[in-house]
N, C-alpha and C positions, 0 to 999 in steps of 0.2 A: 291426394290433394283434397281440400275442403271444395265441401260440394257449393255449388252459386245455390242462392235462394233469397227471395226477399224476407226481412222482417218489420214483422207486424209491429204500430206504431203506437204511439198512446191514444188516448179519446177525448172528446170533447165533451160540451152542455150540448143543451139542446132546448131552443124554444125556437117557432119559427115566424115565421111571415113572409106574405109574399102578395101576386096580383091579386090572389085567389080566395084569398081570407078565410073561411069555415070551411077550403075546401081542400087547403092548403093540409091545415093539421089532419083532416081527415084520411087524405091522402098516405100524412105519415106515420099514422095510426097504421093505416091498411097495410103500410108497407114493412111495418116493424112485427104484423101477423105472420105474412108472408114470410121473413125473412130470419127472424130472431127463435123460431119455433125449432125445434130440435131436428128437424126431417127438412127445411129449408123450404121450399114454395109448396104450398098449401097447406103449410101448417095451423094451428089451432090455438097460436099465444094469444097473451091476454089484451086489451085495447092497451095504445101508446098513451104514458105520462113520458113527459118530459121536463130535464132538468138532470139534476144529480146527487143522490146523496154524499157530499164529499166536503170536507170542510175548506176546499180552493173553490173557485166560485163556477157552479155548475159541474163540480169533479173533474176540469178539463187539467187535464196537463199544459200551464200557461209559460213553460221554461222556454222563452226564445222565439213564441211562431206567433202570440199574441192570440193565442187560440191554441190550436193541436198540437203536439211536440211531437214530430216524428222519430221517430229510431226505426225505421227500415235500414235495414242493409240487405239487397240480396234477390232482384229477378234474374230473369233469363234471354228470354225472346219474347215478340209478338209469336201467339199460335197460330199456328197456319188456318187456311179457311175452313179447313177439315176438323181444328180443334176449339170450335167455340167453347162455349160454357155456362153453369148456373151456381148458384149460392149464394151468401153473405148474411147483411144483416144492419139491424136499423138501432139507432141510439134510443135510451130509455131513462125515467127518471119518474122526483117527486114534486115537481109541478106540475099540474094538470094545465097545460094551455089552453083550455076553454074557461076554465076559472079565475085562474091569476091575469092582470096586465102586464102589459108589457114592463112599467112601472112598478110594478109589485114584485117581478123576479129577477130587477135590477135590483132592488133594495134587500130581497132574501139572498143574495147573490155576493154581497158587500161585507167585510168584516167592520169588530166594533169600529175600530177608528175612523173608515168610512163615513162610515154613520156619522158619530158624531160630527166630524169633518161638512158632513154635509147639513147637518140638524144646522151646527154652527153659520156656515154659507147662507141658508136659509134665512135665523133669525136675525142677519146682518141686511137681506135683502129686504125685509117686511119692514126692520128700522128703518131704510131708507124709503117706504110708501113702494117698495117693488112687489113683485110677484116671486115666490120661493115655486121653482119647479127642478121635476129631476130630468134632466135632458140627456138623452143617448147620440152619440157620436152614429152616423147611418154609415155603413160596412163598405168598404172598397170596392167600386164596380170592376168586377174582372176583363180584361184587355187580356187577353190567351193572342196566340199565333192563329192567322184569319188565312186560307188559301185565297192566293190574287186571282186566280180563275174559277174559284169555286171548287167542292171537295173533288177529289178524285180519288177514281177507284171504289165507288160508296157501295158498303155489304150490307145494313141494314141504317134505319130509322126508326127509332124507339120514343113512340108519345107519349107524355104527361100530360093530358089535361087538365088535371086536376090542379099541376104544379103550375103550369104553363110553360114549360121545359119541352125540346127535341133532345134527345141523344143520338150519335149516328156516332159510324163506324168506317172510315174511309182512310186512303194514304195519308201516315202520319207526316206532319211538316219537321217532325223532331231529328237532330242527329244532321239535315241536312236535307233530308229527304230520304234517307236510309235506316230509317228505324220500324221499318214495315207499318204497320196499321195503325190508328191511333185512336181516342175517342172525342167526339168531338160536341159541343152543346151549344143551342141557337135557342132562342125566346120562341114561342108558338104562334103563328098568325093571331093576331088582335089584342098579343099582349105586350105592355110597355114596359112590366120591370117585374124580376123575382128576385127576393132577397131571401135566403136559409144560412140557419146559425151555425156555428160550430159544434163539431160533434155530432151533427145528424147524419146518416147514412145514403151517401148519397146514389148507391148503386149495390147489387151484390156483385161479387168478383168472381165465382165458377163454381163451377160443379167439380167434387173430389172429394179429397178423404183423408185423413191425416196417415202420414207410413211414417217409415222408419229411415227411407232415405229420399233424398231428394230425385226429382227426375233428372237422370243422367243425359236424356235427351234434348233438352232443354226447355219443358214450360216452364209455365211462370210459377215455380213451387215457394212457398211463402215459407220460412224458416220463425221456429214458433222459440223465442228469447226473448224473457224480460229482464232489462238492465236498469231500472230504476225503480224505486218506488212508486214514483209519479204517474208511472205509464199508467195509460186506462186502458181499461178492459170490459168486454159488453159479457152481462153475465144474469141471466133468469129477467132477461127483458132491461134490465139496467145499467146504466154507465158508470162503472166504477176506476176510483185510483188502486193500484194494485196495495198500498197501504189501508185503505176501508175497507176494500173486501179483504183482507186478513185482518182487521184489527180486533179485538178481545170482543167477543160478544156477538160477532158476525154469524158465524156456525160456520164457518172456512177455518181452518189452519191452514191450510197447503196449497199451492199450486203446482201441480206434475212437473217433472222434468227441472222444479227450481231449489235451490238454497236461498234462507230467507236470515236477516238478521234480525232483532229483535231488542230494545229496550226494554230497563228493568219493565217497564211497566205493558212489557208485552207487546207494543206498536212498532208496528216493522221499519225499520230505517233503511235497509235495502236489501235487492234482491238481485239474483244472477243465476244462470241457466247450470243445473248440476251437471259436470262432467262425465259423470258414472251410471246417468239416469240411463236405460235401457228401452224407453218408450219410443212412440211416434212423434218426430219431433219435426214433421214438416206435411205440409198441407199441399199436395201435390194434383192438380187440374187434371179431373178425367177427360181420355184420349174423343172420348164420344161426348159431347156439348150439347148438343142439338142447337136448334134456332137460340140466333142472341135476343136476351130481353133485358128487361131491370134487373132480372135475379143474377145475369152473366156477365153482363156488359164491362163491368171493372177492370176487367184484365187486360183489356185492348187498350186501356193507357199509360202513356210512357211520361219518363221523365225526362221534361223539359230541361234539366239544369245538366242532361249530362254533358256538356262538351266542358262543362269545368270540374268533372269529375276523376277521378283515376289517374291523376299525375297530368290531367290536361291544365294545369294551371291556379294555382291559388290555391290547392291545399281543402283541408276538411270546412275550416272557415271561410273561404269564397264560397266554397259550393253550399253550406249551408243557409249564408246570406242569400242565395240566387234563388236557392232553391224555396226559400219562402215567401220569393217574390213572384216564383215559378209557378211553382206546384201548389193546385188546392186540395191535393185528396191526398190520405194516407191512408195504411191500410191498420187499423184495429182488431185484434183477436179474440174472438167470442169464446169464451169458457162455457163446461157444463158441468153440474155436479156426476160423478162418478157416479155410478147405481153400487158399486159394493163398498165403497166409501164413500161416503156423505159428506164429510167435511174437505176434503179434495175435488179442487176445482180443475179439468186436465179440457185441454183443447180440442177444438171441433173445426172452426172455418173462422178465417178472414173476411173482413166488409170494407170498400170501396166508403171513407168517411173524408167529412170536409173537412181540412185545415182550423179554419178561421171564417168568420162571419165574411157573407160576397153577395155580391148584387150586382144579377146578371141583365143586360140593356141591350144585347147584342141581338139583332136580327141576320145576321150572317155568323154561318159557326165559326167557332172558337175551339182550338185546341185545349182539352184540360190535361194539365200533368199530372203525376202521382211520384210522390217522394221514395225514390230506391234508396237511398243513403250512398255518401262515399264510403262504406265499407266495401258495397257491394262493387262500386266501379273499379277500387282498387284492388281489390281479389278478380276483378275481370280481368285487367291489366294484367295482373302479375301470371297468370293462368293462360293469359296470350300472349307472355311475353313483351308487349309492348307498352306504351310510355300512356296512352289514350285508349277512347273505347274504339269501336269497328264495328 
């Protein structure tokens, strides 16, 4: 039978903002060191630029989420309390958020038609004695599932001061009450609002290692499949679409484990997981975790959309719709270059990333989801025989 495992999802841009201002980016600087660096917490990467080199706007994969396009299919369980964890990794790019406005990587961000579209707009408002400005839509404040008595069962409390973010780790509300542990995030005393874009990293997901099979036992083993071009991928500290990082000129041919098409002109039109490939093709959470922190915390959340998943009702398109009204995080797959091929980019660890631009107001926690895919619920189903998940 096909083993369960989640897969890893596309990526996003990345510019941010929040209560915290200069301490906000600094924050994601530090955490894209920690996280993005080949050995995972105390590593040695280089400070965070953000944005993306990708000709879609900030390299995010925009098919559907209005922001991040998942394609997960495939966890398992919450780990038991014995099986915390560490890893992940932080979004990167070529806007410097300390130099560009906000205004400036909205307009590098824009194709021509845009532009002119907006040039246009413009000199229609200055004929009429108005003011020509570029005004940004402010990001949806998240409304997560709130415990009416407050969390229960709480294993740890994870601060940002920097962000002005809580993470904790308590009974999940998802599933019914039966989907074991969940993750959950509350504003920090004295703070009134945090806003982070799409595509930033918003936690790492565990400690582990990429094998050859998935864990039979069931963690939460992350299944490493790209099926679109589109998808993003975090790769020597930046966000890439799986088409820029192979396009002509990159110094990538290859991504491990895939089949790649190609137009005359060499630019990949899509890609799919090689059947024949013999590598490590799943990223499996070691049994020993140690204490939860920023670098682990990812894996303790669930998806919120699953009771419309797995033949529970509505098919792949309800649950997709739910689930992007659900779920803010998906999980993104960090590449690294081969040491005895260079031009082969082969897998290392998944990162806990945001959906789509949120703005968080909550002073009582909030359940956060993370998008498994209905592939994944419908290979649960069919693996347990039944019609829903359990």
């Amino acid at each position: 039978s096909t083993p369960l495992s989640l897969q890893a999802a596309g990526g996003g841009g990345a510019a941010a903002s929040g209560s915290s201002g200069q301490g906000l980016a600094a924050f994601l600087a530090m955490l894209l060191r920690l996280l993005l660096a080949g050995g995972g917490a105390g590593g040695g990467a280089p400070s965070a630029r953000f944005g993306a080199p990708s000709s879609a706007p900030c390299g995010v994969q925009l098919a559907g989420r209005g922001g991040l396009c998942a394609a997960m299919c495939e966890p398992q369980r919450n780990l038991s309390e014995g099986d915390l964890s560490e890893g992940g990794e932080v979004g990167a790019s070529v806007c410097d958020q300390e130099v560009l406005s906000v205004s400036e990587r909205e307009l590098l961000s824009m194709s021509d038609d845009e532009l002119l579209a907006l040039a246009d707009g413009g000199e229609e408002a200055l004929a009429d004695g108005g003011e020509a400005q570029l005004v940004q839509a402010a990001p949806p404040v998240y409304d997560g599932p709130t415990p009416a008595k407050g969390l229960q069962g709480l294993v740890c409390s994870v601060e940002l001061p920097e962000v002005g973010l809580v993470l904790e780790v308590a009974d999940s509300l998802a599933g019914g009450g039966g989907a074991g542990r969940g993750l959950f995030v509350r504003l920090a005393e004295g703070v009134d609002s945090v806003t982070l874009p799409a595509g930033v990293a918003f936690c790492g997901y565990a400690a582990g290692g990429m094998e050859m099979a998935a864990d039979s036992e069931g963690g939460k083993t992350v299944g490493f499949a790209l099926r679109s071009a589109d998808t993003s991928v975090f790769f020597e500290q930046q966000l890439w679409s799986v088409a820029d990082l192979l396009a002509p000129g990159s110094g990538v041919r290859h991504i491990a484990g895939h089949e790649v098409e190609r137009d005359a002109g060499g630019r990949v039109q899509a890609i799919s997981p090689d059947p024949d490939w013999g590598g490590a093709r799943y990223f499996v959470p070691s049994r020993e975790q140690g204490d939860l922190s920023i670098m682990n915390i990812g894996q303790m959340s669930n998806d919120l959309a699953m009771s419309l998943a797995g033949g529970a009702g509505g098919g792949d398109s309800q649950y997709s719709a739910e689930s992007r009204s659900r779920n803010v995080l998906v999980l993104v797959q960090r590449l690294e270059r081969d040491p005895d091929r260079p031009s082969v980019a082969r897998p290392s660890r998944p990162v806990s990333t945001l959906a789509a631009d949120v703005t968080f107001r909550n002073s009582a926690p909030m359940e956060l989801g993370c998008e498994y895919g209905e592939r994944y619920w419908s290979r649960r189903a069919e693996a347990r025989g039944e019609d829903g998940f359990s």
